[in-house]
mmCIF file as gemmi writes it, N, C-alpha and C atoms, coordinates in Angstrom:
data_model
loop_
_atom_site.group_PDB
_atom_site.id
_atom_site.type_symbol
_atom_site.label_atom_id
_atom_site.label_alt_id
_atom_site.label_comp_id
_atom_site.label_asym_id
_atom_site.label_entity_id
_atom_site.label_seq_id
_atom_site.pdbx_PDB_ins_code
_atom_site.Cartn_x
_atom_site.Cartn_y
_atom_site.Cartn_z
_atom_site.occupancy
_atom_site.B_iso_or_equiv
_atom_site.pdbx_formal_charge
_atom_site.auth_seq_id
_atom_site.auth_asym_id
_atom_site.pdbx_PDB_model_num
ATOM 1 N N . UNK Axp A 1 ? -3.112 -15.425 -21.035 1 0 ? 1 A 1
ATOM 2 C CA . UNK Axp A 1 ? -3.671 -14.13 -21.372 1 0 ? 1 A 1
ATOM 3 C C . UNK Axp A 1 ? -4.891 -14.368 -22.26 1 0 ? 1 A 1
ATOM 4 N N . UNK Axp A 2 ? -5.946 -13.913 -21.751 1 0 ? 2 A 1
ATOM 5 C CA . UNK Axp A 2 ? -7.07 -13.981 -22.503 1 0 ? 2 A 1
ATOM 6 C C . UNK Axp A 2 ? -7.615 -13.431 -23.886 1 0 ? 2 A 1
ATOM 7 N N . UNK Axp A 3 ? -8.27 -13.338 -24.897 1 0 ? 3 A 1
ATOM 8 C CA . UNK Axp A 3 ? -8.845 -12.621 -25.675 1 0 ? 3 A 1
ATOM 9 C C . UNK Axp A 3 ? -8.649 -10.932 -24.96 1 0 ? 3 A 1
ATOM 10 N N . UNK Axp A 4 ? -9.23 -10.116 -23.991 1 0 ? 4 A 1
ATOM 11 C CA . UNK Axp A 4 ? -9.615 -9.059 -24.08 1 0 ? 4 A 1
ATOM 12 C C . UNK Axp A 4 ? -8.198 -8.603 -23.09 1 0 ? 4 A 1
ATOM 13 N N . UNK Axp A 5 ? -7.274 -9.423 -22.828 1 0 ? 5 A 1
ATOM 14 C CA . UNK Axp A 5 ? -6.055 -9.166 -22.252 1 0 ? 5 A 1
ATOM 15 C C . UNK Axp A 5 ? -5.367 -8.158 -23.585 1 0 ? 5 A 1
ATOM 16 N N . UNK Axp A 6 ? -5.172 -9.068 -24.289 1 0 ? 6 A 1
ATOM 17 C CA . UNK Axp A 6 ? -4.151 -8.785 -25.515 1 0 ? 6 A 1
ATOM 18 C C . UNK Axp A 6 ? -4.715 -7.98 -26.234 1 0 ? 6 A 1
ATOM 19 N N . UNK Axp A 7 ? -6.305 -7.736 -26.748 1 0 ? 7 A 1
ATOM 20 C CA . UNK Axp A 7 ? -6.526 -6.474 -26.787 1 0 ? 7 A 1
ATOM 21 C C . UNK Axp A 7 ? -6.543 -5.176 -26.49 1 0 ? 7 A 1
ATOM 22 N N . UNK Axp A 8 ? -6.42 -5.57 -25.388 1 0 ? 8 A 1
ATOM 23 C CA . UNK Axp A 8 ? -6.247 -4.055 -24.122 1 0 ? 8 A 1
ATOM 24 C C . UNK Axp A 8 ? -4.7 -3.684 -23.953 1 0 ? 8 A 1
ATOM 25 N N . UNK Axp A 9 ? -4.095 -4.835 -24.2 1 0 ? 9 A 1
ATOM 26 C CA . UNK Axp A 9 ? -2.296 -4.927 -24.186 1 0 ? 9 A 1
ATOM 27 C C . UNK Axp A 9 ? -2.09 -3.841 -25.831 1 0 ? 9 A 1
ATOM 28 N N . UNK Axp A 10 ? -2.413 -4.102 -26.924 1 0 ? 10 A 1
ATOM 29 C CA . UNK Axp A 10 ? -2.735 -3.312 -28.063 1 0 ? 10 A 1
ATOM 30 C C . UNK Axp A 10 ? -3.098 -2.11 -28.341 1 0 ? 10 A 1
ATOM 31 N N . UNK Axp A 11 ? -4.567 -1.95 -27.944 1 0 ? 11 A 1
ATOM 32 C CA . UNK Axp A 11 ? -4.551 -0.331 -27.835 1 0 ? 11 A 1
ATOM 33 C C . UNK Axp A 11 ? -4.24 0.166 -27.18 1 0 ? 11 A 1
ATOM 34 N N . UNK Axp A 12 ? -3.878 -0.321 -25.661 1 0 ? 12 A 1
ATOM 35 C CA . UNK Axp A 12 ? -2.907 0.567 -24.679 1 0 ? 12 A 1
ATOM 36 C C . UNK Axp A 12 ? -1.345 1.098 -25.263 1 0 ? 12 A 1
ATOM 37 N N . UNK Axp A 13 ? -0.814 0.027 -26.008 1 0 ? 13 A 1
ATOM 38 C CA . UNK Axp A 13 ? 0.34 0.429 -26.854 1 0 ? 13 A 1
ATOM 39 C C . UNK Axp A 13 ? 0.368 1.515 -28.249 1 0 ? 13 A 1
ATOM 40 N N . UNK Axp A 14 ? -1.053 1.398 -28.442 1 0 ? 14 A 1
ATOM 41 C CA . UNK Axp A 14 ? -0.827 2.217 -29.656 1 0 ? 14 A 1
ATOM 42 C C . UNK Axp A 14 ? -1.501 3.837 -29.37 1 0 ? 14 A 1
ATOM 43 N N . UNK Axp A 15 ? -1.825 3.59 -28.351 1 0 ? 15 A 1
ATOM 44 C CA . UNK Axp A 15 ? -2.119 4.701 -27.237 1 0 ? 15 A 1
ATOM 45 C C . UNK Axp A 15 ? -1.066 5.525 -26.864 1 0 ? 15 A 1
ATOM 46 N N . UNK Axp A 16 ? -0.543 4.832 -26.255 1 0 ? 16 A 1
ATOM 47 C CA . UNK Axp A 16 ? 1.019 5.279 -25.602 1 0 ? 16 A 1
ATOM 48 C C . UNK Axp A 16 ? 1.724 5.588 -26.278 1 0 ? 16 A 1
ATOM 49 N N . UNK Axp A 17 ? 1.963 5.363 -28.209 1 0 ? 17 A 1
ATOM 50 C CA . UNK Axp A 17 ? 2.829 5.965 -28.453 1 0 ? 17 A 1
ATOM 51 C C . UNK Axp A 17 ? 2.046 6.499 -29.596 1 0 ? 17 A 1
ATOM 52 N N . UNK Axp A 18 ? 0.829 6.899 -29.674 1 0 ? 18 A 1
ATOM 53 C CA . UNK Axp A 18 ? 0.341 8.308 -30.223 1 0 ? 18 A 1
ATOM 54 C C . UNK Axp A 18 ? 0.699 9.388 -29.49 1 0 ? 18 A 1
ATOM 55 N N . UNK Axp A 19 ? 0.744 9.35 -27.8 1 0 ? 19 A 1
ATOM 56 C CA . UNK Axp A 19 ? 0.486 10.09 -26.869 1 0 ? 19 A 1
ATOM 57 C C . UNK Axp A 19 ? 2.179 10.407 -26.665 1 0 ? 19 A 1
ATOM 58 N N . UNK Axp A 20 ? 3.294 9.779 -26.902 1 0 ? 20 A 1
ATOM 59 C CA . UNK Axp A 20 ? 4.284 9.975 -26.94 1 0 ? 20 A 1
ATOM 60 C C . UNK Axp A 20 ? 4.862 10.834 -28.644 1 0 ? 20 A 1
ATOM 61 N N . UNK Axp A 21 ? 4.175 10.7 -29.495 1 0 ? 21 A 1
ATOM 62 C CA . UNK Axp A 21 ? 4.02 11.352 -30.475 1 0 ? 21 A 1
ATOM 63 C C . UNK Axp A 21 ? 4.254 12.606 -30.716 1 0 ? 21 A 1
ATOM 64 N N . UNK Axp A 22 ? 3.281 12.722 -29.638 1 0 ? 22 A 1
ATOM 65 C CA . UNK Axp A 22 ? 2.136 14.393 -29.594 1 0 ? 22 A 1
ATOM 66 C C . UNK Axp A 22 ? 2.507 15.014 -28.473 1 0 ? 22 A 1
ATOM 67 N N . UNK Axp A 23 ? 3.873 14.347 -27.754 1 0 ? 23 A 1
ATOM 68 C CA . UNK Axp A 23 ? 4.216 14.889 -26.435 1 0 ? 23 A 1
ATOM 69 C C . UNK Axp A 23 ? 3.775 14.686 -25.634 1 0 ? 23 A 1
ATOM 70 N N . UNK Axp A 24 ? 2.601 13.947 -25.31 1 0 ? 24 A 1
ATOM 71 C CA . UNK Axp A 24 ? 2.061 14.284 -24.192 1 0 ? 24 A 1
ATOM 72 C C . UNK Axp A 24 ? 2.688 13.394 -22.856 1 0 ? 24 A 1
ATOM 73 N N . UNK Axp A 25 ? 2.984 12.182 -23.27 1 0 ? 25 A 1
ATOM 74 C CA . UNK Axp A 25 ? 3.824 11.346 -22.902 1 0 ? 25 A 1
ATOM 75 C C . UNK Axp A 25 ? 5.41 11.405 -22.722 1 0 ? 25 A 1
ATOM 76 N N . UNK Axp A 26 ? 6.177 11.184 -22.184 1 0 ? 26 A 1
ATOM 77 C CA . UNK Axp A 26 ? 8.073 11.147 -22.681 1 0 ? 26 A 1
ATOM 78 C C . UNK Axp A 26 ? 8.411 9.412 -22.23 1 0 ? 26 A 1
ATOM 79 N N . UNK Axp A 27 ? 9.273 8.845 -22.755 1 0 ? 27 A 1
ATOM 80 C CA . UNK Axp A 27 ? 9.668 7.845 -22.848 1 0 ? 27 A 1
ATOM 81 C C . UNK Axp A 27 ? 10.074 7.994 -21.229 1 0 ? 27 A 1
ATOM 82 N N . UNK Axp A 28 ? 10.348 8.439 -21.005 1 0 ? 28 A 1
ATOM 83 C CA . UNK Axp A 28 ? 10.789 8.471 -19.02 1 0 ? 28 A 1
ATOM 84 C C . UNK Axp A 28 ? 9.919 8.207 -18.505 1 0 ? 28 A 1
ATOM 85 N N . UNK Axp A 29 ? 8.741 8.32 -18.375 1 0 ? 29 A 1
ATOM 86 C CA . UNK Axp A 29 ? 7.393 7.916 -17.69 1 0 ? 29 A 1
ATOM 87 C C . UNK Axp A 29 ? 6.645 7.032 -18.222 1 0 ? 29 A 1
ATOM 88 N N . UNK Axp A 30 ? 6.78 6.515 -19.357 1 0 ? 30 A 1
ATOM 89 C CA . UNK Axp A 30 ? 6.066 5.482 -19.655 1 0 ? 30 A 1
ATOM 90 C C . UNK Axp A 30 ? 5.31 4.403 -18.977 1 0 ? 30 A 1
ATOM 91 N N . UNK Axp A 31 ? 6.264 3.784 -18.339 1 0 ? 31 A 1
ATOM 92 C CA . UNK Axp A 31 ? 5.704 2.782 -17.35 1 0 ? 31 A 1
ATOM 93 C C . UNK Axp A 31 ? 4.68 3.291 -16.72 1 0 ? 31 A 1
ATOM 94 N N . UNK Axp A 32 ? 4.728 4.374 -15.898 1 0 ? 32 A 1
ATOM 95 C CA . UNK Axp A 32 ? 3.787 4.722 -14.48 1 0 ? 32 A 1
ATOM 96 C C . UNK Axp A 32 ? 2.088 5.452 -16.226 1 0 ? 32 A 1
ATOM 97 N N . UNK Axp A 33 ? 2.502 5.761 -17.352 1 0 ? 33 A 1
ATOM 98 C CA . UNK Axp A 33 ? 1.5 5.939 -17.939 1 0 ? 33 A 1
ATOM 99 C C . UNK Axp A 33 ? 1.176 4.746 -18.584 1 0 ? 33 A 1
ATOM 100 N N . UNK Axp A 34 ? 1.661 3.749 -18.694 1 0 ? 34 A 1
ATOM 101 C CA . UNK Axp A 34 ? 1.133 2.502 -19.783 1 0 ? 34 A 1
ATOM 102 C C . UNK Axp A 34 ? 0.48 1.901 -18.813 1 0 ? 34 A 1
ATOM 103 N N . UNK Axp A 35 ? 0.868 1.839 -17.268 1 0 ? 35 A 1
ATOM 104 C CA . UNK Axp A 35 ? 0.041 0.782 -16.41 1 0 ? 35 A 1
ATOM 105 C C . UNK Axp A 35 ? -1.544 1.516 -16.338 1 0 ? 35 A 1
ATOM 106 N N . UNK Axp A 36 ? -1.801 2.876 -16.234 1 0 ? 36 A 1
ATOM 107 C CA . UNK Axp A 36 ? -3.046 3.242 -16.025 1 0 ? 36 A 1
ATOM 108 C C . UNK Axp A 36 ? -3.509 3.732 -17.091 1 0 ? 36 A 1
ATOM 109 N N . UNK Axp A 37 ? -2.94 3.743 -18.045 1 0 ? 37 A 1
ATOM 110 C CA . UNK Axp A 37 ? -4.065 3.329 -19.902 1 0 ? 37 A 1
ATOM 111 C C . UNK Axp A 37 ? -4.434 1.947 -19.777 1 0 ? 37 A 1
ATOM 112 N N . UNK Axp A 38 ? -3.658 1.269 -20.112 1 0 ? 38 A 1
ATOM 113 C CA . UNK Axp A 38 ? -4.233 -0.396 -19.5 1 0 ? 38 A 1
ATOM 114 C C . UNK Axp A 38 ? -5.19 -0.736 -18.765 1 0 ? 38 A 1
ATOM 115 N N . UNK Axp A 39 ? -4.755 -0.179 -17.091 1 0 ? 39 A 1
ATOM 116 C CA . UNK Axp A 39 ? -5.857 -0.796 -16.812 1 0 ? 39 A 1
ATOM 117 C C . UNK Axp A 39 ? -7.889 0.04 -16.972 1 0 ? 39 A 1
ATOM 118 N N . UNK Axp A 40 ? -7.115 1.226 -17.359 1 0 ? 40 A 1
ATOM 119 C CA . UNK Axp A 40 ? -8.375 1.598 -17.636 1 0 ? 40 A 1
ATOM 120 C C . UNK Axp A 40 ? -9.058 1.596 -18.771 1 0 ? 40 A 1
ATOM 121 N N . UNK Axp A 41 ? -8.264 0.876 -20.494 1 0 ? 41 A 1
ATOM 122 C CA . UNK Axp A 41 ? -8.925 0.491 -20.748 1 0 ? 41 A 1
ATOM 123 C C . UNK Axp A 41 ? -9.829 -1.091 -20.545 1 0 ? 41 A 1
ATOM 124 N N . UNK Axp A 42 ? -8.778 -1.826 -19.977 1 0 ? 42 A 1
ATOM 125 C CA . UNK Axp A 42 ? -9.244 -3.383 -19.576 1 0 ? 42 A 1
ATOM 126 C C . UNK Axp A 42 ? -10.8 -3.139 -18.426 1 0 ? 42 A 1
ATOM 127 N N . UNK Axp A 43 ? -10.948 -1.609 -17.766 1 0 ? 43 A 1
ATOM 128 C CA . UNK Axp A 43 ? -11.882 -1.68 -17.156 1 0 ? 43 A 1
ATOM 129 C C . UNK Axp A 43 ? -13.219 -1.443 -17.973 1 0 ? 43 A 1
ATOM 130 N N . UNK Axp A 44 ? -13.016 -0.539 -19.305 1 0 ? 44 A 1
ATOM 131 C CA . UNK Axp A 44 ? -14.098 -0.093 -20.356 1 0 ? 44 A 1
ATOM 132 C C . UNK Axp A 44 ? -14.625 -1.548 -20.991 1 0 ? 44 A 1
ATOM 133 N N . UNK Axp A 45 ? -13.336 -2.14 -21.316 1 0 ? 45 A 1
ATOM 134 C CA . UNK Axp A 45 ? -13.92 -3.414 -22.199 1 0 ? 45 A 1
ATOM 135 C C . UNK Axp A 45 ? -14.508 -4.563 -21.027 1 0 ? 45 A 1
ATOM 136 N N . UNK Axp A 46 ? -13.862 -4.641 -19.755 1 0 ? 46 A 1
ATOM 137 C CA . UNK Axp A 46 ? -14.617 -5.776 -19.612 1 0 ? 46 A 1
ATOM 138 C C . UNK Axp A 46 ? -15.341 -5.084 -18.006 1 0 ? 46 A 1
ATOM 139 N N . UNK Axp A 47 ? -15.141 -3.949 -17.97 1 0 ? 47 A 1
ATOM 140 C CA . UNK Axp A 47 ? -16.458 -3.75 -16.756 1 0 ? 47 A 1
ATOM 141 C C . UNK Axp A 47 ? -16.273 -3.834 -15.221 1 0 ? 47 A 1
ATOM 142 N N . UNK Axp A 48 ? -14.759 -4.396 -15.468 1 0 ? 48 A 1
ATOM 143 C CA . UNK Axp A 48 ? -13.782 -4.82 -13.556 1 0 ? 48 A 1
ATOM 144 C C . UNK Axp A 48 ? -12.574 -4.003 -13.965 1 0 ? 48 A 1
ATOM 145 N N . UNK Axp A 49 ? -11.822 -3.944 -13.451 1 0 ? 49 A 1
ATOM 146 C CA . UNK Axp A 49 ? -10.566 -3.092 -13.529 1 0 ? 49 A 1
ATOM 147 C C . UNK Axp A 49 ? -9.317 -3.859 -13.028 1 0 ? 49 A 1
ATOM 148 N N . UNK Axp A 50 ? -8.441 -4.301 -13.669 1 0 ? 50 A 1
ATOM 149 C CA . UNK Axp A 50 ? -7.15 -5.132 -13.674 1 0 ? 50 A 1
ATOM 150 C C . UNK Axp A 50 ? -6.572 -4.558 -12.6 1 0 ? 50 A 1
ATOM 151 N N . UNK Axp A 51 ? -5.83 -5.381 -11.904 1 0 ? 51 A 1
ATOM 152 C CA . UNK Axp A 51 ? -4.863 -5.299 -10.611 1 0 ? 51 A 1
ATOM 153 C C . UNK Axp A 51 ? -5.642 -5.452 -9.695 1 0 ? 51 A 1
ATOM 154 N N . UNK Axp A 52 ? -5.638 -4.006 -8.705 1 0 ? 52 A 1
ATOM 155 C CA . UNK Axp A 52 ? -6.111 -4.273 -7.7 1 0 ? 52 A 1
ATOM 156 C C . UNK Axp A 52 ? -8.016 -3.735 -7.34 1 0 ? 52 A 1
ATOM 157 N N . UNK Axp A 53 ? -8.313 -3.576 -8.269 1 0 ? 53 A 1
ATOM 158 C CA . UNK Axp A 53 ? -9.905 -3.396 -8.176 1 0 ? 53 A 1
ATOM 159 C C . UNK Axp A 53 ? -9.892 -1.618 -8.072 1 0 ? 53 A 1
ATOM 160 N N . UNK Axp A 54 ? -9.134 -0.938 -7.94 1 0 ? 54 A 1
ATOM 161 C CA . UNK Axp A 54 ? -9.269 0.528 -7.256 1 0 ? 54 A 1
ATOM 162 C C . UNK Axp A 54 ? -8.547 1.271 -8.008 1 0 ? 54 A 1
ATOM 163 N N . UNK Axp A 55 ? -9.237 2.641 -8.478 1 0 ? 55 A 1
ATOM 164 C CA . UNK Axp A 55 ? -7.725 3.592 -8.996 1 0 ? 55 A 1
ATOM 165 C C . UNK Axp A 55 ? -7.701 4.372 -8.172 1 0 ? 55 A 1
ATOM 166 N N . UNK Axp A 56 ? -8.348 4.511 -6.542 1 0 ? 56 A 1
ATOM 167 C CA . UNK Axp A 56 ? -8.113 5.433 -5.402 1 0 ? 56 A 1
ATOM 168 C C . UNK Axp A 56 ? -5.976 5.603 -5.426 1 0 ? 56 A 1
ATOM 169 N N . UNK Axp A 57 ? -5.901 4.925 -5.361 1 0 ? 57 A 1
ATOM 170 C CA . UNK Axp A 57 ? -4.251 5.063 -5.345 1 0 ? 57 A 1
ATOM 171 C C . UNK Axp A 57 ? -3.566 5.788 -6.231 1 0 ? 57 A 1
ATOM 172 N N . UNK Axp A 58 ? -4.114 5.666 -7.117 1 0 ? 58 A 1
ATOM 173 C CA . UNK Axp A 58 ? -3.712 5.989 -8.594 1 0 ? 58 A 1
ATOM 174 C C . UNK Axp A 58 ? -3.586 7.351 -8.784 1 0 ? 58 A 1
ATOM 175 N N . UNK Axp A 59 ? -4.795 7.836 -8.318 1 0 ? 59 A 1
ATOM 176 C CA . UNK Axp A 59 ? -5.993 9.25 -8.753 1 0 ? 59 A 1
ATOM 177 C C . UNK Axp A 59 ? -4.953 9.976 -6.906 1 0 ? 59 A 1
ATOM 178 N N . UNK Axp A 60 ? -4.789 9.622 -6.495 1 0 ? 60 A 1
ATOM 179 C CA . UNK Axp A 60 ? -4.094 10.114 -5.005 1 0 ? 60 A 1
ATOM 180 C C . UNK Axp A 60 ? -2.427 10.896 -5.519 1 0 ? 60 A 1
ATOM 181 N N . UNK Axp A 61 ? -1.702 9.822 -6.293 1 0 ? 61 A 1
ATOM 182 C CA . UNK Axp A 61 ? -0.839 10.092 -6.679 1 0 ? 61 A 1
ATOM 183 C C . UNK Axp A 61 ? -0.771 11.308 -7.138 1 0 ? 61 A 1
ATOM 184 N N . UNK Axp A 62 ? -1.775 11.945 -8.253 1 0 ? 62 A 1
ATOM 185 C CA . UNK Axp A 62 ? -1.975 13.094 -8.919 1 0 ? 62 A 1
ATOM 186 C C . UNK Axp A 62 ? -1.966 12.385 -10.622 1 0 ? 62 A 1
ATOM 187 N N . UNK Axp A 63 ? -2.154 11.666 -11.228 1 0 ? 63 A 1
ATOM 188 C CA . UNK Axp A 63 ? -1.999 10.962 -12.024 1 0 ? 63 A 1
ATOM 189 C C . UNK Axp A 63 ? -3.391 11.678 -13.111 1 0 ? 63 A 1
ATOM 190 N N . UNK Axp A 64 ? -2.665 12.474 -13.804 1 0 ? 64 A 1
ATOM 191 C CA . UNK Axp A 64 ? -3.03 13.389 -14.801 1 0 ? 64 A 1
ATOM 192 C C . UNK Axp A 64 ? -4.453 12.808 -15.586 1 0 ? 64 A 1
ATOM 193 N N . UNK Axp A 65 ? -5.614 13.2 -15.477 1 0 ? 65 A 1
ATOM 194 C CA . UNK Axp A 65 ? -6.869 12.821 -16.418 1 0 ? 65 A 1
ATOM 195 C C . UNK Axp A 65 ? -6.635 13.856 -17.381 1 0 ? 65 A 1
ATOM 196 N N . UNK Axp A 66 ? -7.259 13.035 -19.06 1 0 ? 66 A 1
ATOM 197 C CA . UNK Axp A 66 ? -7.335 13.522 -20.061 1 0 ? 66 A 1
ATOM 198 C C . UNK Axp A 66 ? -7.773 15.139 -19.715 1 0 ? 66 A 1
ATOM 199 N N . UNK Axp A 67 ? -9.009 15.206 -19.266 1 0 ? 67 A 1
ATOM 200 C CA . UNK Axp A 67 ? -9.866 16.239 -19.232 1 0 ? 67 A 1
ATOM 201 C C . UNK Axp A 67 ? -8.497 17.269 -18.659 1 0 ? 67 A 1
ATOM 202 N N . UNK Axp A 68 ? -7.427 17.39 -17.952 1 0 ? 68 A 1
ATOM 203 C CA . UNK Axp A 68 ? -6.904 18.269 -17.659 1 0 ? 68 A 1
ATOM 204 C C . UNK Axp A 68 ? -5.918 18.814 -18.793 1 0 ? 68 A 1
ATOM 205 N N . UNK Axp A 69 ? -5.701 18.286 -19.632 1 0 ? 69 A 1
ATOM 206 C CA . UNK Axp A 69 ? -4.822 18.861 -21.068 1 0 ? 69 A 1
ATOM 207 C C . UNK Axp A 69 ? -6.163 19.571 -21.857 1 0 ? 69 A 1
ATOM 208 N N . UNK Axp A 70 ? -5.311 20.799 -22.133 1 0 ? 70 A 1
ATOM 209 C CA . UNK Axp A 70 ? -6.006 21.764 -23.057 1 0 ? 70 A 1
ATOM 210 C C . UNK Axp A 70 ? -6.514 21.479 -24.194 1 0 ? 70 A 1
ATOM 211 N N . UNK Axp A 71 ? -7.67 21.409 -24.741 1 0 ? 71 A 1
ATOM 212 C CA . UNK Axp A 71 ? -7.715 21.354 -26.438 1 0 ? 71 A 1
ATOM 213 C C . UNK Axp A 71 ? -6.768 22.243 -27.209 1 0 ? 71 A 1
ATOM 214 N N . UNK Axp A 72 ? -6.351 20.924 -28.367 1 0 ? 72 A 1
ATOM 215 C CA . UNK Axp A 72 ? -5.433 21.609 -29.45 1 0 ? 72 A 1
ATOM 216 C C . UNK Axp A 72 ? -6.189 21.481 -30.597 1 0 ? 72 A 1
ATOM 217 N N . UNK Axp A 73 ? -5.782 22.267 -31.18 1 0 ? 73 A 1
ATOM 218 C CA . UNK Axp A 73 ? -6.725 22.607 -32.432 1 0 ? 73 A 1
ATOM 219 C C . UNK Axp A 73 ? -5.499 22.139 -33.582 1 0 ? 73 A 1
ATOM 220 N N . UNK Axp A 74 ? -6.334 21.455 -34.501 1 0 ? 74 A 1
ATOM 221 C CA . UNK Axp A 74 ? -5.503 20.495 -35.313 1 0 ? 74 A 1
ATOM 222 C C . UNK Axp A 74 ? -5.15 21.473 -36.926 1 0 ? 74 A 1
C-alpha cells in the first residue's frame, strides 16, 4: 500500500463515520458507502480512480451524490 493508499484509506474512514454521525450513513450500508468515498477520494488525490477505472456502474446503481441531500443549517 502506497503513501496516497493509506491516506485515502484515512479520510475515507473519518468520512464515513462523520457521515454515520450525522445520519447520513447507517452501519448497514457501510460497505457499499466506504467503497465509493474511497475510491473517489483516491481519484481527487491521485487523478485515476481505484478498481476498475469507471464509476458508470456505480452512478447506474443509483448511488446517492452529495449534491442530492438537502442543506442543513447548523
Amino acid at each position: 500500500m502506497d503513501k496516497y493508499q493509506k491516506q485515502a484509506l484515512q479520510v475515507a474512514k473519518e468520512v464515513v463515520i462523520k457521515f454515520i454521525e450525522v445520519g447520513r450513513i447507517s452501519p448497514n450500508n457501510f460497505g457499499q458507502n466506504f467503497d465509493v468515498i474511497y475510491k473517489d477520494i483516491m481519484r481527487t488525490v491521485t487523478g485515476v480512480t481505484a478498481g476498475d477505472g469507471s464509476r458508470e456502474a456505480e452512478l447506474a446503481e443509483g448511488v446517492e451524490d452529495e449534491a442530492d441531500f438537502p442543506e442543513q443549517d447548523d
